[in-house]
PDB file of N, CA, C and O in Angstrom:
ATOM      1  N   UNK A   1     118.703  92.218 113.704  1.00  0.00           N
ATOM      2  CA  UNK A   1     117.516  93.018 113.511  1.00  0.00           C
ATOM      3  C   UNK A   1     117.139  92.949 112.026  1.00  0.00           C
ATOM      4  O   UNK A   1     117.993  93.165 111.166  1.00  0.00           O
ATOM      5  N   UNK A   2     115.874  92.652 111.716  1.00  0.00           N
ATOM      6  CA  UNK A   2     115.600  92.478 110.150  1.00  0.00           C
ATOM      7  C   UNK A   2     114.755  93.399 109.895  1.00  0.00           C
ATOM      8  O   UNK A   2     114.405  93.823 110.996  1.00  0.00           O
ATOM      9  N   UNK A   3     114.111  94.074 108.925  1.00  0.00           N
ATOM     10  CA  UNK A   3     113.525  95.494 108.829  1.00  0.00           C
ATOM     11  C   UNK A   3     112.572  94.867 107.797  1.00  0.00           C
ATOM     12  O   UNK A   3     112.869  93.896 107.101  1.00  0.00           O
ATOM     13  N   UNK A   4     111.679  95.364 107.775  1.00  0.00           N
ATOM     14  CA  UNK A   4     110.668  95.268 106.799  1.00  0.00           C
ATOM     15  C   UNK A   4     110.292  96.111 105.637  1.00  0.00           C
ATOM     16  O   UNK A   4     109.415  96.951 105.839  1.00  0.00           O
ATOM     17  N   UNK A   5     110.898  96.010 104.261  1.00  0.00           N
ATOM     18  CA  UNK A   5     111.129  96.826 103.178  1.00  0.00           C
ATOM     19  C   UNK A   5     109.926  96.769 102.198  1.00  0.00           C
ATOM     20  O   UNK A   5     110.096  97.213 101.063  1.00  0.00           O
ATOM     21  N   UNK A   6     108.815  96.293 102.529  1.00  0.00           N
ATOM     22  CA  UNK A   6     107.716  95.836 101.826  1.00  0.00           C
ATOM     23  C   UNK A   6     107.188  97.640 101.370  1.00  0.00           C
ATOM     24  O   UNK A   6     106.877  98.148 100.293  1.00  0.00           O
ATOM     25  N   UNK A   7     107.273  98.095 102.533  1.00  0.00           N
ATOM     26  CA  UNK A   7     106.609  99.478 101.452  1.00  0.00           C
ATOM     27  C   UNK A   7     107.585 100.328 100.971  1.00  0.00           C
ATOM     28  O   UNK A   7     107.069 101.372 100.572  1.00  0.00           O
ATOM     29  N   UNK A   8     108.826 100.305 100.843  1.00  0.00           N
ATOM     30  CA  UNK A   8     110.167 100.341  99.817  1.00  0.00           C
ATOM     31  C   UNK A   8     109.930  99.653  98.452  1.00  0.00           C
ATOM     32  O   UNK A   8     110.411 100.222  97.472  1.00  0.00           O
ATOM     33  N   UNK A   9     109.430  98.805  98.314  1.00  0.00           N
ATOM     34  CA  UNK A   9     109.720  97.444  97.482  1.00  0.00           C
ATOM     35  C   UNK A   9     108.294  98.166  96.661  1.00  0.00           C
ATOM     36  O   UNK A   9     108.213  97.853  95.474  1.00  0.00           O
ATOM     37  N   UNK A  10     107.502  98.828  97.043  1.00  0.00           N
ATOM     38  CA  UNK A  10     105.910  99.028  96.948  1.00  0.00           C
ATOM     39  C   UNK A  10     106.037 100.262  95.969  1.00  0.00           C
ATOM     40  O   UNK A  10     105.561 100.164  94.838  1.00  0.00           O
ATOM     41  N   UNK A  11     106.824 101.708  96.478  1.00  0.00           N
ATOM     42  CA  UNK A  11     107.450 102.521  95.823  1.00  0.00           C
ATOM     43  C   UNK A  11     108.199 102.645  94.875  1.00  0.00           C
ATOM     44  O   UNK A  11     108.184 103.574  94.067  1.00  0.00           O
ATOM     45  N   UNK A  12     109.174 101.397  94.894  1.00  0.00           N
ATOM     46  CA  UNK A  12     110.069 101.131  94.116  1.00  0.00           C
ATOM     47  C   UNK A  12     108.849 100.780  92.875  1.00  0.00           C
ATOM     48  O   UNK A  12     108.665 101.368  91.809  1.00  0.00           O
ATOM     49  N   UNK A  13     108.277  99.857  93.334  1.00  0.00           N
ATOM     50  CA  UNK A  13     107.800  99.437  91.634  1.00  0.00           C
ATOM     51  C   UNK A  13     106.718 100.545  91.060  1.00  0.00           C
ATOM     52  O   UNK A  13     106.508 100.730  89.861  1.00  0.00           O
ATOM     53  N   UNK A  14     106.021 101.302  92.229  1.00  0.00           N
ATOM     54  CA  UNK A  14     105.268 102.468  91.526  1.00  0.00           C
ATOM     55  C   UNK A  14     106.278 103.550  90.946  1.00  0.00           C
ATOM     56  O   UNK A  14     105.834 103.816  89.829  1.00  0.00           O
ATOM     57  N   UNK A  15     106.861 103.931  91.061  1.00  0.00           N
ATOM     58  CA  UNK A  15     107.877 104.955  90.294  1.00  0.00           C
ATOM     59  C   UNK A  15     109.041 104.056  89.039  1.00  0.00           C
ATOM     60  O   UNK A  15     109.066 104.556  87.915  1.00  0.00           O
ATOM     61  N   UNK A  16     109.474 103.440  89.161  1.00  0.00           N
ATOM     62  CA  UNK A  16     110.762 102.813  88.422  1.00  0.00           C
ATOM     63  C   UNK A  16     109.755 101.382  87.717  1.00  0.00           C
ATOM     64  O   UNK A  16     110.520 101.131  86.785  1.00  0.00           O
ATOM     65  N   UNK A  17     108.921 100.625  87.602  1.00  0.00           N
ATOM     66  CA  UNK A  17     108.361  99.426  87.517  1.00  0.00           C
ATOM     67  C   UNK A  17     108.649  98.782  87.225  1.00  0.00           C
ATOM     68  O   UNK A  17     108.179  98.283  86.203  1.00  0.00           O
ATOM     69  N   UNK A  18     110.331  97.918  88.321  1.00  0.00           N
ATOM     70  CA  UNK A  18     111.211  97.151  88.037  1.00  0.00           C
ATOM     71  C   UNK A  18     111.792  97.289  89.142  1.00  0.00           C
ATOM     72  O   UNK A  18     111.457  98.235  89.854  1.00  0.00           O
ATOM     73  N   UNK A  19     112.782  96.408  89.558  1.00  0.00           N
ATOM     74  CA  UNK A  19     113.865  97.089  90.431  1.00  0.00           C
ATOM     75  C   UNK A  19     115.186  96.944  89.676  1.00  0.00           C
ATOM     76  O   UNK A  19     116.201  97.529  90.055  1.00  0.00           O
ATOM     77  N   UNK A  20     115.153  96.148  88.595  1.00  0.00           N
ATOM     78  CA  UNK A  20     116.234  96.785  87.529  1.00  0.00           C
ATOM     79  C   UNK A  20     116.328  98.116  87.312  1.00  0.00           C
ATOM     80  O   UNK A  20     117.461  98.522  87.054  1.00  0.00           O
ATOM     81  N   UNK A  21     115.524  98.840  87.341  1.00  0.00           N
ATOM     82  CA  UNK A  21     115.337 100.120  86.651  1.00  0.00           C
ATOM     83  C   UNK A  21     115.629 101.029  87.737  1.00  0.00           C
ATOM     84  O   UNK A  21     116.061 102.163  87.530  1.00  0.00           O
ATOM     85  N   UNK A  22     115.369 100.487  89.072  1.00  0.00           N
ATOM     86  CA  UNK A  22     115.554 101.419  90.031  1.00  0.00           C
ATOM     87  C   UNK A  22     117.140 101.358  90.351  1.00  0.00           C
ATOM     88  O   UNK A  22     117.860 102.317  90.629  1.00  0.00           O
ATOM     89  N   UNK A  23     117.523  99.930  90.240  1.00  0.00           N
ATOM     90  CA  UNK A  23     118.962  99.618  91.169  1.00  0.00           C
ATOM     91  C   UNK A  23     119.575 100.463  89.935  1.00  0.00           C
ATOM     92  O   UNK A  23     120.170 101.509  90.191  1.00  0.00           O
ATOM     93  N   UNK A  24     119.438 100.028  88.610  1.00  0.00           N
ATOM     94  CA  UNK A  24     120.021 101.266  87.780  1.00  0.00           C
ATOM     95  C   UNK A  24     120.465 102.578  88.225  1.00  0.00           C
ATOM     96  O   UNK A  24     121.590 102.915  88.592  1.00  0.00           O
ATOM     97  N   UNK A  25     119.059 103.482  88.105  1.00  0.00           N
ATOM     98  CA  UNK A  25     118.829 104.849  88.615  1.00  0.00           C
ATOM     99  C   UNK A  25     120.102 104.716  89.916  1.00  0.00           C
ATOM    100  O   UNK A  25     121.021 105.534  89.947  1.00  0.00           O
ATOM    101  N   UNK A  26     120.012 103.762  90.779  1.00  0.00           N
ATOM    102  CA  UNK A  26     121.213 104.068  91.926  1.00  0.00           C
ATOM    103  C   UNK A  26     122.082 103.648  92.071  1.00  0.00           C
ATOM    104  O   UNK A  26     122.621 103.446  93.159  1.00  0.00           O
ATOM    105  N   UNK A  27     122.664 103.269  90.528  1.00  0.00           N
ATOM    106  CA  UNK A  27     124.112 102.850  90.325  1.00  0.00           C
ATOM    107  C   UNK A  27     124.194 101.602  91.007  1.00  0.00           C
ATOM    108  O   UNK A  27     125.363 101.263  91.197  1.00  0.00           O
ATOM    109  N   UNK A  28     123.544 100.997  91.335  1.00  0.00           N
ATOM    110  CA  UNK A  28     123.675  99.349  91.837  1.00  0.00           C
ATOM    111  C   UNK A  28     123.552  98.441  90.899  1.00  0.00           C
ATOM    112  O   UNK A  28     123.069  98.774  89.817  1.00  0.00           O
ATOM    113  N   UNK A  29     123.904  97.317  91.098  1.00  0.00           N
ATOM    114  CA  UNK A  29     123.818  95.960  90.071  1.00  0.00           C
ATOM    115  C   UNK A  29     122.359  95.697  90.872  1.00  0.00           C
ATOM    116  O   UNK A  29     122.092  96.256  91.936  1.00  0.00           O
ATOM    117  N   UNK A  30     121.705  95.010  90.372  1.00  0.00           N
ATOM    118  CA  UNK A  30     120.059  94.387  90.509  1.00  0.00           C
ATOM    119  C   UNK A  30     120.770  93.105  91.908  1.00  0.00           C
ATOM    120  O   UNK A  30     120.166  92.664  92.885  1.00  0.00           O
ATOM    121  N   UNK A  31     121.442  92.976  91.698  1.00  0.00           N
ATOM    122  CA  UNK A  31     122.027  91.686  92.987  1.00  0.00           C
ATOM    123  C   UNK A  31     122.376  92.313  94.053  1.00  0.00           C
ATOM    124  O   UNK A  31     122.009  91.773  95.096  1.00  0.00           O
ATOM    125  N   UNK A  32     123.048  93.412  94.162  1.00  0.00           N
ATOM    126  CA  UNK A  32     123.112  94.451  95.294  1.00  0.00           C
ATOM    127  C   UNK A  32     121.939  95.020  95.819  1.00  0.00           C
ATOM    128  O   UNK A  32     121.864  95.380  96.994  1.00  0.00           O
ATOM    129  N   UNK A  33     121.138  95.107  95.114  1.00  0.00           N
ATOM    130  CA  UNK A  33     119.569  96.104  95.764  1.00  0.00           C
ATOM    131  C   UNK A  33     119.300  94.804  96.027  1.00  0.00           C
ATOM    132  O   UNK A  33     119.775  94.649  97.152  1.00  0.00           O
ATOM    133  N   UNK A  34     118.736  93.564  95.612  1.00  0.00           N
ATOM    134  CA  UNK A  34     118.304  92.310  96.029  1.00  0.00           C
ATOM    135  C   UNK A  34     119.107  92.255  97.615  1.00  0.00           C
ATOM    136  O   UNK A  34     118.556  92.219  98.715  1.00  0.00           O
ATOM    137  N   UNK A  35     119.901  92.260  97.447  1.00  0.00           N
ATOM    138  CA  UNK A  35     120.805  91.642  98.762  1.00  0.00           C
ATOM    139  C   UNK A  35     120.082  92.715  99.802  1.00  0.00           C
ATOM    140  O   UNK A  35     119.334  92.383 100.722  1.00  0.00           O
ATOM    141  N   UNK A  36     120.371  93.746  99.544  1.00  0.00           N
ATOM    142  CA  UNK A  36     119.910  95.209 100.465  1.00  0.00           C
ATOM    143  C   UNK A  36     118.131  94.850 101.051  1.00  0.00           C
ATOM    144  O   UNK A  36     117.853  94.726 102.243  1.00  0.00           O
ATOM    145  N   UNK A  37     117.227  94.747 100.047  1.00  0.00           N
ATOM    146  CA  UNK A  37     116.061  94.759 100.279  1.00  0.00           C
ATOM    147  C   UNK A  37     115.335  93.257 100.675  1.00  0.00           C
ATOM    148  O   UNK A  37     114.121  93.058 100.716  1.00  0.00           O
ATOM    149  N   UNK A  38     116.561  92.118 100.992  1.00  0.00           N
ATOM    150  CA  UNK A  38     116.305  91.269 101.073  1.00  0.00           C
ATOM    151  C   UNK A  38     116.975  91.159 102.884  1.00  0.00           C
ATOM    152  O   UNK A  38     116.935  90.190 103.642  1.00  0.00           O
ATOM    153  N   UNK A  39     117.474  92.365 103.091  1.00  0.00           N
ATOM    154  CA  UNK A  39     118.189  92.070 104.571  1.00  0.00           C
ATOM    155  C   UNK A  39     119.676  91.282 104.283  1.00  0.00           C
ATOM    156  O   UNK A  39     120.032  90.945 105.413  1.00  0.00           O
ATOM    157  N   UNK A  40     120.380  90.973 103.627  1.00  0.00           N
ATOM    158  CA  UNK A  40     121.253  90.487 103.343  1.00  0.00           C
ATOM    159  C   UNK A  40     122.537  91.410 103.806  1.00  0.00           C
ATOM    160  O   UNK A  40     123.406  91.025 104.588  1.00  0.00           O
ATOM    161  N   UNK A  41     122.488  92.669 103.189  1.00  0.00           N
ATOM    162  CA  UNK A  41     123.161  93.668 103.270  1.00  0.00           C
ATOM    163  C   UNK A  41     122.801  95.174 103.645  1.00  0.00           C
ATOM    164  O   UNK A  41     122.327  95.971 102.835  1.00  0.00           O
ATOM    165  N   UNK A  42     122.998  95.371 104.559  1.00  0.00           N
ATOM    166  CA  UNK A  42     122.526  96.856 105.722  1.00  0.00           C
ATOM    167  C   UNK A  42     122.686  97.926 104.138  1.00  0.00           C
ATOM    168  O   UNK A  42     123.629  97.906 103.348  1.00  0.00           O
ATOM    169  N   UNK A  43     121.583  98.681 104.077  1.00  0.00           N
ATOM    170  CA  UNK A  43     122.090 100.047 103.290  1.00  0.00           C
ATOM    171  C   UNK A  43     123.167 101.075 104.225  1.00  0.00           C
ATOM    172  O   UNK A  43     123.719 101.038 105.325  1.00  0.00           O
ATOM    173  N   UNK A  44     123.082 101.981 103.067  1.00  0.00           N
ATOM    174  CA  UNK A  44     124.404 103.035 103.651  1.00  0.00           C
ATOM    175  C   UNK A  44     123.857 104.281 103.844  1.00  0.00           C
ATOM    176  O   UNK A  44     122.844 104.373 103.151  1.00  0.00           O
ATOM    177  N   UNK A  45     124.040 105.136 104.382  1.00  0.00           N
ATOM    178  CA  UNK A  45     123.376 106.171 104.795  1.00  0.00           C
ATOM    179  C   UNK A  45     123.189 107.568 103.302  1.00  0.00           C
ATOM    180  O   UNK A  45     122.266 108.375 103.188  1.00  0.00           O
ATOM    181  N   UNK A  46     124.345 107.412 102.428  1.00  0.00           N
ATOM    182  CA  UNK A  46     124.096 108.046 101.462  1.00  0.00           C
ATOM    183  C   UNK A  46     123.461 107.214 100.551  1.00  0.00           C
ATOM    184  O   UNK A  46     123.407 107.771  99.455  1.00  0.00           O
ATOM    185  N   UNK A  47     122.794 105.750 100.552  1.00  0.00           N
ATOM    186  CA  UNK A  47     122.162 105.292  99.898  1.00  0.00           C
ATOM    187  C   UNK A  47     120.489 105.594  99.914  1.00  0.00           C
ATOM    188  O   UNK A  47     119.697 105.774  98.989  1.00  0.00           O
ATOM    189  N   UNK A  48     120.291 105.565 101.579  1.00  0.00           N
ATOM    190  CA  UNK A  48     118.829 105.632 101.763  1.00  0.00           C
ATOM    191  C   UNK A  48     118.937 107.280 101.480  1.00  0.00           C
ATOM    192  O   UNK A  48     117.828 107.389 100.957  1.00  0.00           O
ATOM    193  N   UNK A  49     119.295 108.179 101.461  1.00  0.00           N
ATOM    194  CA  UNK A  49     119.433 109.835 101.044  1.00  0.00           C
ATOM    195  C   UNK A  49     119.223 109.722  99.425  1.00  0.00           C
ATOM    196  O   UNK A  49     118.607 110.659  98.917  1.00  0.00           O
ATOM    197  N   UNK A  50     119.582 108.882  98.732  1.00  0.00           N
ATOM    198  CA  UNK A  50     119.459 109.144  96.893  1.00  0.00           C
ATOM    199  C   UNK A  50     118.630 108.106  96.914  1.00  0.00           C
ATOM    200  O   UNK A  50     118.074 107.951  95.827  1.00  0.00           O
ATOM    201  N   UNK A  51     118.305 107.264  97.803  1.00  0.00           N
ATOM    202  CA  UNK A  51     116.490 106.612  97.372  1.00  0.00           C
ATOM    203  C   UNK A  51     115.660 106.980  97.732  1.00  0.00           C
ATOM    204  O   UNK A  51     114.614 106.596  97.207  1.00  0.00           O
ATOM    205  N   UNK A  52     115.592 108.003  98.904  1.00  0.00           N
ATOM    206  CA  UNK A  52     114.584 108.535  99.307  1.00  0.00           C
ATOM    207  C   UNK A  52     114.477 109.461  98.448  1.00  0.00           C
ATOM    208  O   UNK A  52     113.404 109.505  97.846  1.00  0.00           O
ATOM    209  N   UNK A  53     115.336 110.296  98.174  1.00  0.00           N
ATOM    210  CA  UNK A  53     115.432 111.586  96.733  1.00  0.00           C
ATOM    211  C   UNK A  53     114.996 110.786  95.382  1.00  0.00           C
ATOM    212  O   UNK A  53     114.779 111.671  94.554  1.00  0.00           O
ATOM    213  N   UNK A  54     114.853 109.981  95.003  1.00  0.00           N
ATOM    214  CA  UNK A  54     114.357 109.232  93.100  1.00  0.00           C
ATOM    215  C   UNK A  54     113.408 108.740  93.616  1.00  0.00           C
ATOM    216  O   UNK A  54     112.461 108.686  92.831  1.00  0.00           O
ATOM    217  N   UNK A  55     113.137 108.227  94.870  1.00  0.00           N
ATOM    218  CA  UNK A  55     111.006 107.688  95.054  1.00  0.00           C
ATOM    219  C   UNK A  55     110.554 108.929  95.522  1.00  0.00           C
ATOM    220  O   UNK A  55     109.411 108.762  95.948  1.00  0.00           O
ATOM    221  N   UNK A  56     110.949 110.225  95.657  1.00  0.00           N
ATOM    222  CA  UNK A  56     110.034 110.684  96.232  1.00  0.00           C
ATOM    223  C   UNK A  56     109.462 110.798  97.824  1.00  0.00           C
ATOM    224  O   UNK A  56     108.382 111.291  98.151  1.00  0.00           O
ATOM    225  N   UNK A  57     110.425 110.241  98.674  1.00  0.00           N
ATOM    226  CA  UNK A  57     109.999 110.167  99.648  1.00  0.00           C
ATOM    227  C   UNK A  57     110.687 111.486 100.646  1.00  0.00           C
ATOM    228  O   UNK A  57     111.805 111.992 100.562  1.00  0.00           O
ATOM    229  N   UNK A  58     109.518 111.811 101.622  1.00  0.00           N
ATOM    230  CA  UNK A  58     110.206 112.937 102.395  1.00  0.00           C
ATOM    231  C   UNK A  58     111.170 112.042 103.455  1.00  0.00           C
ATOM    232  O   UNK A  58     111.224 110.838 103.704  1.00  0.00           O
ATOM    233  N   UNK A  59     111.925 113.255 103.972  1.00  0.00           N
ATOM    234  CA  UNK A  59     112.984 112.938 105.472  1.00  0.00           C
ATOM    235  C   UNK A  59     112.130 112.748 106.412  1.00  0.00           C
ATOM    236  O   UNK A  59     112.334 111.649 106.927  1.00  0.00           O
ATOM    237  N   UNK A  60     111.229 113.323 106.903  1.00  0.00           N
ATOM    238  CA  UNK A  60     110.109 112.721 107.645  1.00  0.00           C
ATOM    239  C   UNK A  60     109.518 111.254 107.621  1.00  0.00           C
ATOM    240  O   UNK A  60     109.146 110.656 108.631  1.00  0.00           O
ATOM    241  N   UNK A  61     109.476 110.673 106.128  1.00  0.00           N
ATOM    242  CA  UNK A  61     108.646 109.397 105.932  1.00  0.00           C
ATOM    243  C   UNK A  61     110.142 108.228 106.003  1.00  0.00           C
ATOM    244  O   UNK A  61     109.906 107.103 106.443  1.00  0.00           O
ATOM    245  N   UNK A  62     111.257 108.475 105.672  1.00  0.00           N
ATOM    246  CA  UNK A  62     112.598 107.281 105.868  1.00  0.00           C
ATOM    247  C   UNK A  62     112.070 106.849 106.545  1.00  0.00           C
ATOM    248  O   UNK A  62     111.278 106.091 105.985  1.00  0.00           O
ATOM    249  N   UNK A  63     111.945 106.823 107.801  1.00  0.00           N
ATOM    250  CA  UNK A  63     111.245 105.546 108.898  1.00  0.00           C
ATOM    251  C   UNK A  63     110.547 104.476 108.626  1.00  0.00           C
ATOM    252  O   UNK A  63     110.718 103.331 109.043  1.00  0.00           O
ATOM    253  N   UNK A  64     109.657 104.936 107.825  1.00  0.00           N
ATOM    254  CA  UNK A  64     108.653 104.545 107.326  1.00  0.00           C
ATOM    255  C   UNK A  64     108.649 102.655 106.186  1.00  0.00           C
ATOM    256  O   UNK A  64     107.996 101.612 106.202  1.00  0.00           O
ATOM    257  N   UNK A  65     109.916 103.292 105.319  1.00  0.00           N
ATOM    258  CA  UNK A  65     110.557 102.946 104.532  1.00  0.00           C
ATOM    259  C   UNK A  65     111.749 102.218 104.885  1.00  0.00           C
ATOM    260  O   UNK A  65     111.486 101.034 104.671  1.00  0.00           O
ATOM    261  N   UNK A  66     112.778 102.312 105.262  1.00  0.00           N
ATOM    262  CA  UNK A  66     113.728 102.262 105.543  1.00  0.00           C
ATOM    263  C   UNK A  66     113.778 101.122 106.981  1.00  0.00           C
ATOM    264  O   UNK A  66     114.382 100.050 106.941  1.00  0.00           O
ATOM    265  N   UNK A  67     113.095 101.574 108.069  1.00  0.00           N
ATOM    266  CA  UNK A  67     113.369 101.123 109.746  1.00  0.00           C
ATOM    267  C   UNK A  67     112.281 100.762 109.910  1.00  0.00           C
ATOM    268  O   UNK A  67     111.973 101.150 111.037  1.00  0.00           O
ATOM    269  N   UNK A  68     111.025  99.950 109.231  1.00  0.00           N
ATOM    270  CA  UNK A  68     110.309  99.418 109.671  1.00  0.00           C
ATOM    271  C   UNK A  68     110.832  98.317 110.389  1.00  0.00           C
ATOM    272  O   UNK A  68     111.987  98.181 109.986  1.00  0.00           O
ATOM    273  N   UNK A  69     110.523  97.266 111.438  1.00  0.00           N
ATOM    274  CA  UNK A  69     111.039  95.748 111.507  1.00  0.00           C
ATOM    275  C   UNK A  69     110.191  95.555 111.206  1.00  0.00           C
ATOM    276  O   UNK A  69     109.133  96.130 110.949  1.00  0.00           O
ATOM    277  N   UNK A  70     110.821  94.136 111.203  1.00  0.00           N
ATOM    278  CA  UNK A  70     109.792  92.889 110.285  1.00  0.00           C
ATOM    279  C   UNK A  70     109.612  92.259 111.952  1.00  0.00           C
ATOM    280  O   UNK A  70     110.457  92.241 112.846  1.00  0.00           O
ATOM    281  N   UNK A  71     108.270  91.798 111.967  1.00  0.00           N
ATOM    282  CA  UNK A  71     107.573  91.381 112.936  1.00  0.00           C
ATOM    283  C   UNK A  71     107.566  89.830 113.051  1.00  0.00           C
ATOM    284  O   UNK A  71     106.624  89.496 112.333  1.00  0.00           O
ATOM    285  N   UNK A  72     108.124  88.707 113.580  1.00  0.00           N
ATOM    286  CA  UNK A  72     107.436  87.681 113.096  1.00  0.00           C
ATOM    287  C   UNK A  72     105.909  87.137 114.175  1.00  0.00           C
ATOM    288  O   UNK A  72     105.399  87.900 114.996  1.00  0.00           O
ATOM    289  N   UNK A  73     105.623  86.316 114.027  1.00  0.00           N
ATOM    290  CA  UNK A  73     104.486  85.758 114.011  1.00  0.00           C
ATOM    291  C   UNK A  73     105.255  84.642 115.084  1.00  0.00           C
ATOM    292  O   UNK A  73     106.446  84.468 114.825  1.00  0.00           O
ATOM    293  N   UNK A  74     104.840  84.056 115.974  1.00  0.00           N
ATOM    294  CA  UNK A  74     104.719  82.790 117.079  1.00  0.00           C
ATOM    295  C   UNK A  74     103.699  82.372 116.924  1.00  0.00           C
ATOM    296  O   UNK A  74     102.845  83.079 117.458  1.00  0.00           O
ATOM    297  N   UNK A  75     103.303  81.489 116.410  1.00  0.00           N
ATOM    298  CA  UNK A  75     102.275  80.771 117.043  1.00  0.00           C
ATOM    299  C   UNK A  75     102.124  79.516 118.084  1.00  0.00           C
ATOM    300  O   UNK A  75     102.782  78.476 118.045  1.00  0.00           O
ATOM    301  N   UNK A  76     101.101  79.858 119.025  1.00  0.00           N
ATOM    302  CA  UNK A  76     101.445  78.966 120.009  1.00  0.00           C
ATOM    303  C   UNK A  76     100.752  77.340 120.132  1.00  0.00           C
ATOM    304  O   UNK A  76     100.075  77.045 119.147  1.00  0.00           O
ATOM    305  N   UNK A  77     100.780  77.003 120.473  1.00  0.00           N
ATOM    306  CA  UNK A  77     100.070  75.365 120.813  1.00  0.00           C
ATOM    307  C   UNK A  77      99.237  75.602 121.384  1.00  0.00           C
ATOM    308  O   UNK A  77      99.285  76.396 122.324  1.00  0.00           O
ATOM    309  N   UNK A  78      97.990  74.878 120.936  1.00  0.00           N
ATOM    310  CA  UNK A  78      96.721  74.565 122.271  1.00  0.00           C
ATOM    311  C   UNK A  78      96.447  73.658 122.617  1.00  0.00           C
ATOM    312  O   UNK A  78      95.598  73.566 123.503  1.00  0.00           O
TER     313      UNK A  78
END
């Protein structure tokens, strides 16, 4: 299952304008949030709780953020 972090990634740079600056703020190395927001590596449940708390985001909106999927595209032959 791959998730779609594009409006994570969107937040991230409106609040922090970096993701150095953010993976900072959450005690991550910049290669760990890469891996995370790249689908590489599943977040952790007290992770998405202290990123949703430094962007600003409500418990209501995680979904949003967090559990989107990523959709792909088929295209078919004619």
């Amino acid at each position: 299952m791959t998730f779609d972090y594009s409006n994570l990634n969107g937040q991230v740079v409106a609040k922090y304008g970096t993701q150095l600056r953010f993976a900072e703020a959450m005690e991550l190395s910049e290669r760990s949030l890469s891996l995370k927001l790249n689908n590489k590596v599943q977040w952790k449940q007290a992770e998405i709780a202290k990123a949703a708390k430094l962007l600003g985001i409500k418990t209501a909106d995680i979904p949003k953020y967090f559990f989107k999927l990523k959709v792909q595209r088929i295209e078919r032959e004619v």
